[in-house]
C-alpha positions in Angstrom: 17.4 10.6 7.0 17.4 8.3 4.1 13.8 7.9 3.3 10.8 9.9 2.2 6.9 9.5 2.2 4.3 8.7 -0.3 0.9 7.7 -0.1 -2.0 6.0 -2.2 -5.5 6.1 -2.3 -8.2 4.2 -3.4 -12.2 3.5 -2.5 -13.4 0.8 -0.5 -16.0 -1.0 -0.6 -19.5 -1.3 0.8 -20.2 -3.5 3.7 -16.8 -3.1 5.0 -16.2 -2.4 8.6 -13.4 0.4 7.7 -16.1 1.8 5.4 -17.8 3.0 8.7 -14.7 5.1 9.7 -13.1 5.9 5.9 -15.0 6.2 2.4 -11.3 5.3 1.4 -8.3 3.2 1.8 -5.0 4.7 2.5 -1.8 3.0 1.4 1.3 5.1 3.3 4.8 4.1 2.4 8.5 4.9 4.0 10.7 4.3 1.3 14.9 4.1 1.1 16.1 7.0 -1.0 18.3 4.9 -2.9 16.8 1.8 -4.4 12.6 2.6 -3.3 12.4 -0.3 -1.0 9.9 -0.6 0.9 11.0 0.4 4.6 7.8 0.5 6.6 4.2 0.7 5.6 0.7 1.5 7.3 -2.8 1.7 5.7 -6.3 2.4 7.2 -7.8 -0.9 7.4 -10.4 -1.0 10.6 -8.5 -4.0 12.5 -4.9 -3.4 14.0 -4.4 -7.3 12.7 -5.1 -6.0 9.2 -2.9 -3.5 9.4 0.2 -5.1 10.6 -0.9 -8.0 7.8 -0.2 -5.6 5.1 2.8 -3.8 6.8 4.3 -7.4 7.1 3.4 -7.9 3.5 4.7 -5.2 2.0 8.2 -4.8 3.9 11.0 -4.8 2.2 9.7 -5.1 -1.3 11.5 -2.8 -4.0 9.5 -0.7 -6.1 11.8 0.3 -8.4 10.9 -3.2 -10.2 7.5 -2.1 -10.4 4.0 -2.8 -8.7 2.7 -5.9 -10.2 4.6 -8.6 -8.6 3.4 -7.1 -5.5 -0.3 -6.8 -6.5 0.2 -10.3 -7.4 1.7 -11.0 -3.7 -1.4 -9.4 -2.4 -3.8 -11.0 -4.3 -2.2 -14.5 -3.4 -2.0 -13.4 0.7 -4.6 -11.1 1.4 -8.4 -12.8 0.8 -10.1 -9.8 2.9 -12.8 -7.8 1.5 -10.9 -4.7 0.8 -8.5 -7.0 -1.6 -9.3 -4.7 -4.9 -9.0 -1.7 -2.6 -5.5 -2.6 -1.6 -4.5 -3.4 -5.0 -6.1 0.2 -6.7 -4.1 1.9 -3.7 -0.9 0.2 -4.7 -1.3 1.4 -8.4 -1.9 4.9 -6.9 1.1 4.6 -4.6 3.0 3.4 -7.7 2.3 6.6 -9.6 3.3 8.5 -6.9 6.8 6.8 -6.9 7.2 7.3 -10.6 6.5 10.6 -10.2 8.7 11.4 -7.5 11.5 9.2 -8.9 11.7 11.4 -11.9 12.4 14.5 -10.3 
């Protein structure tokens, strides 16, 4: 296998519909050993359409350049509610990487 697991958190916020099932959102990536691309992605939004949005979204993006240009990705494609949410879970998945990618 050629890939390993991180994930990132963040909280979401009130009158959200995932907010009923999850105090948080959770950012799970499946990343290529070599380079940190993004392989596949899932996160706990409360629709399966949300979900595949940001799996779509984030596919094949490398985080070895860092996070920002895909915050800014997000923040231009993604006009949901849990939009900051997303983004705080991304910086928290990005510290994750860092820390892995050290070792």
């Amino acid at each position: 296998m050629n890939t390993y697991f991180i994930a990132g958190h963040a909280k979401l916020p009130q009158g959200m519909a995932a907010r009923n099932l999850y105090d948080s959102i959770t950012i799970t990536l499946e990343l290529d050993f070599k380079y940190g691309v993004i392989v596949d992605s899932s996160c706990t939004l409360a629709t399966e359409h949300g979900r595949e949005y940001i799996r779509q979204l984030l596919r094949g993006y490398c985080l070895g350049d860092g996070v920002e240009e895909l915050i800014e990705k997000v923040q231009l494609h993604y006009r949901g509610k849990a939009g900051q949410a997303i983004q705080a879970a991304l910086r928290d998945v990005n510290l994750q990487f860092e820390l892995v990618s050290c070792k």
